[in-house]
N, C-alpha and C positions, 0 to 999 in steps of 0.2 A: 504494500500500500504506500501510495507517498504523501508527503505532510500534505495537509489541507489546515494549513493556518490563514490568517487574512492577512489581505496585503497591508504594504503601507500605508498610513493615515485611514485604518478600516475602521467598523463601526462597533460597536459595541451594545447592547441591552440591557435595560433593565425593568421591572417590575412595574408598573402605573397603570390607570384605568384609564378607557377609550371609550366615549360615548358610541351611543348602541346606534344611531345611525350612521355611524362610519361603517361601522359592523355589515351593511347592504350591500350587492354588488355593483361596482363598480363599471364595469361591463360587462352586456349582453347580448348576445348573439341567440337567437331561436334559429336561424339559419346562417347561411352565409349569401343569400342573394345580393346582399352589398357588401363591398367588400373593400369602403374605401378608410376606415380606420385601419387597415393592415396594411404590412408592407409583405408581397410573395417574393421568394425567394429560388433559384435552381426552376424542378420540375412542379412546384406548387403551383395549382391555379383552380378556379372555382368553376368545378361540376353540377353543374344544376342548384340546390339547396343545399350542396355540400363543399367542404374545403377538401379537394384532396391533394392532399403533400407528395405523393409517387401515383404514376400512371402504373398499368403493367408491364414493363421494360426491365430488362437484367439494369444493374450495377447505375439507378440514376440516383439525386438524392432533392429532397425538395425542402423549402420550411418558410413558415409565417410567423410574420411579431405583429404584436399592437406598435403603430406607430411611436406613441408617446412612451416612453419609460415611466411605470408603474412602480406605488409605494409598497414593497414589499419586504424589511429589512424587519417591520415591528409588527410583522404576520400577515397572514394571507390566507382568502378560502377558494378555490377554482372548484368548478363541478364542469365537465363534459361528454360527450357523449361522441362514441367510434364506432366504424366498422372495417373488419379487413374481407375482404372480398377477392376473386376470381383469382386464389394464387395458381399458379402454371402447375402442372399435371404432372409433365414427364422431367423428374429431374430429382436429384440427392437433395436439393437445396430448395424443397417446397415450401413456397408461401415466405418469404424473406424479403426482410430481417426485421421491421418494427418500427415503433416511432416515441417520441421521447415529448413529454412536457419539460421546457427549460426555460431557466433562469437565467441572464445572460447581462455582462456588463460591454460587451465588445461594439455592439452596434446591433442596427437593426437589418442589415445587410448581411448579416454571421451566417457561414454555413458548413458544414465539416463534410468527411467523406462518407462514401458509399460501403456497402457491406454493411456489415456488423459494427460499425461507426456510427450508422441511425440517422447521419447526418449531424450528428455532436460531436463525434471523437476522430482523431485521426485514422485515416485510411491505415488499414492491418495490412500486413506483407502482402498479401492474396492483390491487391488493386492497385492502381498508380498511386503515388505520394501525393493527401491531401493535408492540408495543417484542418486541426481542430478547432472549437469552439473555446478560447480561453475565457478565464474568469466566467466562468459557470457551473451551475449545480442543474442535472437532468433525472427527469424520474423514466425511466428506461422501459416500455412496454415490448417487450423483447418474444420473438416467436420464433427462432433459429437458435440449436445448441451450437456455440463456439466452442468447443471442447480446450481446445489450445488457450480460450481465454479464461478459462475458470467457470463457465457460463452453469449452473444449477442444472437446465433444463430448456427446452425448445417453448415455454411457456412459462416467463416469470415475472416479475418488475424486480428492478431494481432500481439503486440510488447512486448516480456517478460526480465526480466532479473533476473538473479541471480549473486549472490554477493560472500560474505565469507560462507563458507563451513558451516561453524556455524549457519549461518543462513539462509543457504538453504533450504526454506519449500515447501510446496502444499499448493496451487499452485503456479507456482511462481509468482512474482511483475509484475502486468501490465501495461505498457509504455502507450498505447492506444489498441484503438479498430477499426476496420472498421464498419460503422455503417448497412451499406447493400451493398450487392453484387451483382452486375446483371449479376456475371458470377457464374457458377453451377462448383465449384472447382471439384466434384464428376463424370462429366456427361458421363466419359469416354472419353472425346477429347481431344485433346492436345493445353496446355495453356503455356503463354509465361507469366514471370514474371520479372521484372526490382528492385534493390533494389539501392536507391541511396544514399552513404553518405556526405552529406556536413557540415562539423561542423558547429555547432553542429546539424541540420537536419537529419533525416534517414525518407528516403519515398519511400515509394512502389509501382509499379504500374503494372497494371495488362492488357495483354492482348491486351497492345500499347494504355493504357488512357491516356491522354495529360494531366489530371491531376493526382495527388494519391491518389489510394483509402486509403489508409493510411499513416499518419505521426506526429512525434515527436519532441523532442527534447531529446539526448538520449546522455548520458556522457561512449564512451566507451573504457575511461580510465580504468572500470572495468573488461573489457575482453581484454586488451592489458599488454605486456613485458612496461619496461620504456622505450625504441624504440619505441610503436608503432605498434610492431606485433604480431597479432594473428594465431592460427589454422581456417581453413574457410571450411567447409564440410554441412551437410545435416546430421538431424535425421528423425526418423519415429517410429512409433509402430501401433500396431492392440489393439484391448481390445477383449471385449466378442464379436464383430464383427471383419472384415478385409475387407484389401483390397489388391492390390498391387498399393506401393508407387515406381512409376519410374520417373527418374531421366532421360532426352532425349539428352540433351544437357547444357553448359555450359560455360559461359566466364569471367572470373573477370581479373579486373585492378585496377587502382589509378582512381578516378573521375576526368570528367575537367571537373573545374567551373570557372567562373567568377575571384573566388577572392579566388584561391586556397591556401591551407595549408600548412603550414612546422609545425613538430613536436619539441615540445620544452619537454624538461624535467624538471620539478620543484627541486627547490631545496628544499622547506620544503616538511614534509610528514607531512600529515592529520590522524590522526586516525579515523577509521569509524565514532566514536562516536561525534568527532568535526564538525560531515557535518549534516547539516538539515533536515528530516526526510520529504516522499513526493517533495522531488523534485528531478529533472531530469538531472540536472548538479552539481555536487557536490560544497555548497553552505557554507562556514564557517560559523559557531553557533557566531563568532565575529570578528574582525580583530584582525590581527598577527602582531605586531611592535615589532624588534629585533635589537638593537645597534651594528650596526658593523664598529668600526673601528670612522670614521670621519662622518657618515652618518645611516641611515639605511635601515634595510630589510623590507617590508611591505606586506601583504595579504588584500586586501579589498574588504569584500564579497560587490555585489553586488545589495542587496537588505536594505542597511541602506542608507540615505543622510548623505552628509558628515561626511561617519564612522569611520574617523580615521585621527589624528593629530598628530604635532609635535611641541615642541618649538621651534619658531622661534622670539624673542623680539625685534630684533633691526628693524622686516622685512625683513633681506637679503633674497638674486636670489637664490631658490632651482631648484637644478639640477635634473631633474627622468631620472634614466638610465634599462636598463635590464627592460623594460615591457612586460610582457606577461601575456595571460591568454584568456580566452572566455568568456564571458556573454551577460546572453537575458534579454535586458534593458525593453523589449517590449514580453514576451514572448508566446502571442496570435497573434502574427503577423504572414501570411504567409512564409512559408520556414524559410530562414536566415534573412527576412527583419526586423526582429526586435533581431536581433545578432552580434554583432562585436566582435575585437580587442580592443585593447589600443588605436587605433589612430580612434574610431568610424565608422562610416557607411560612411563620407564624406559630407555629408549634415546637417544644422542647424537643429538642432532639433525644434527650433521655440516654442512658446508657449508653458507654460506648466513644459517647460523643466527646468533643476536647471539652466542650460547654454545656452543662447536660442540662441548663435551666436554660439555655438562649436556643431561640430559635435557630434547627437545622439551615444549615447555609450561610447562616449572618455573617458579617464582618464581627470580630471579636478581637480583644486583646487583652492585654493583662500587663501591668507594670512589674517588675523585680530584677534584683542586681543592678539597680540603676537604670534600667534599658524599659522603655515602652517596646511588648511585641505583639505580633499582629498576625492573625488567621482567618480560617474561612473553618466556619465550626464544619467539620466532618467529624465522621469514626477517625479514631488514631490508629495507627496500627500498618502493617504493611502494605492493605487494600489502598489505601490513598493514592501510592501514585497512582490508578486508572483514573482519581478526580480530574476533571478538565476545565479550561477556563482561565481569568483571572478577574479582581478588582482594582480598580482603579482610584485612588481619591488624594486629597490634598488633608494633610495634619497640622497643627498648630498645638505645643506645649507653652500653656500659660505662667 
């Protein structure tokens, strides 16, 4: 897997509430009979009442965006509706290869290669050299086993992303996987798909499942502006088989949740190389302490116990002001349950915990030996490093 940290000057998350008609979709599509908020791309163009992104032809690759770049950094809710249709008959490579809902900071003009690429990823050995979709995250409705790529199965979704152009390869970084499908993505019927993002969460769901069949933990500060917004379109491609990849219907907005997001921007930047390799939320290789002024700036990844300290000898009241940031103190928890803010989940974490009266997740700290030090309440223990993430804030000792 390769690091999926954020880029420079990326965005970061936290905890607040979003009035409930942001919460509505933003855009709507019943069909595609108009088709001038997109922009098409390659072999995309509009059949009747339908968007389809590939004809029936081997190895072509098509894809659509909404013109405008969409807020999607402090969650998101899409629902759409597919069908694949008339794959070719005589061949090893029946009905290929799928099409992908993506998140995209490159342009509205992005397109990747053919094959088992989807039109997001770079062209595999098998087809001419195309470069990929950088700074994006794709949710992969995949209907061709890649065997050589790791691929589950000839029918699954997955989660991919790519990062800096530099190191955009084949295939690309895999988020997760669905482990089986009891729906036939291929079967010629029309399928309803839900993709949900709740910081840091993205889950899928298929076909009105009350659970999903896929999800992650999925940092995408990578495929966002410092606002927050992306391009949000559809690719597709055929290989040495085809199909047609249509597109029925469409709605996207802002997600309502519970405990919805506002978008913050950091003020340090991370270089690639500072973020942890294998993980999902971009995770500092150490903490950041920076003198400013009468106090200071601090970065504190989430995966050390009290990783980061100050001189404090007399013990004076230190003040934490400017907190922000995301981390998964817990990161095998369902959904968001093991994900907060600065100010925790609300509940004692109880046993286990560094702080077992403060809320799981919080920002905590404790003065002694002269030194203010600072944590992110998880379990102690060896499970921590899998925690990911960091906090971010400004301190002042009085």
């Amino acid at each position: 897997m390769e690091p999926r940290c954020c880029r420079a000057a990326w965005v970061a998350f936290f905890l607040v509430a979003v009035a409930a008609d942001e919460a509505r979709a933003q855009i709507h599509f019943d069909d595609f009979t108009s088709s001038e908020e997109l922009n098409l791309v390659g072999d995309a163009r509009v059949s009747g009442k339908v968007l389809r992104l590939t004809r029936t032809r081997p190895a072509i690759a098509g894809a659509f965006w909404l013109r405008d770049k969409q807020s999607v950094g402090s969650g998101f809710d899409t629902t759409f509706q597919f069908q694949l249709t008339h794959q070719n008959r005589f061949s090893l490579w029946r009905g290929t290869d799928g099409f992908a809902f993506v998140v995209q900071n490159s342009g509205p003009d992005a397109l990747g290669g053919v094959g088992s690429a989807l039109g997001f990823g770079v062209s595999d050995s098998t087809w001419p050299p195309h470069s990929g979709i950088p700074w994006a995250i794709a949710v992969f409705f995949d209907t061709y086993q890649n065997k050589e790529e790791g691929d589950p199965s000839s029918n699954y979704i997955g989660i991919r992303a790519n990062g800096d152009p530099a190191e955009t390869r084949w295939p690309p970084g895999r988020l997760a996987d669905s482990p089986n499908l009891s729906v036939r993505l291929k079967d010629g019927k029309v399928h309803t798909a839900r993709i949900l993002f709740q910081p840091p969460v993205l889950s899928v769901f298929l076909d009105g499942s009350a659970a999903p069949v896929v999800e992650t933990i999925a940092d995408l500060s990578i495929a966002t502006d410092k606002q927050g917004r992306a391009w949000v379109g559809f690719t597709a491609a055929t290989g040495g088989g085809w199909q047609n990849h249509d597109i029925i219907s469409w709605s996207f907005g802002r997600a309502e949740v519970s405990s919805s997001m506002y978008l913050v921007t950091s003020d340090i930047t991370f270089p690639r190389s500072a973020c942890l390799p294998n993980h999902h939320l971009c995770t500092p290789e150490s903490a950041f302490i920076e003198q400013n002024g009468a106090g200071y700036h601090i970065v504190l990844p989430a995966n050390v116990e009290w990783g980061v300290s100050v001189p404090n000898p007399s013990g004076r009241p230190v003040v934490v002001t400017n907190a922000k940031g995301i981390v998964c103190w817990d990161p095998k928890a369902s959904g968001t349950q093991g994900c907060s803010g600065p100010a925790g989940n609300g509940v004692g974490g109880g046993p286990g915990f560094l702080a077992e009266d403060k809320p799981a997740g919080a920002l905590i700290m404790r003065t002694h030996d002269g030194r203010s030090w600072f944590s992110v309440n998880g379990r102690s223990g060896i499970g921590r490093k899998d925690n990911e993430g960091f906090y971010e804030f400004d301190l002042e000792i009085k």
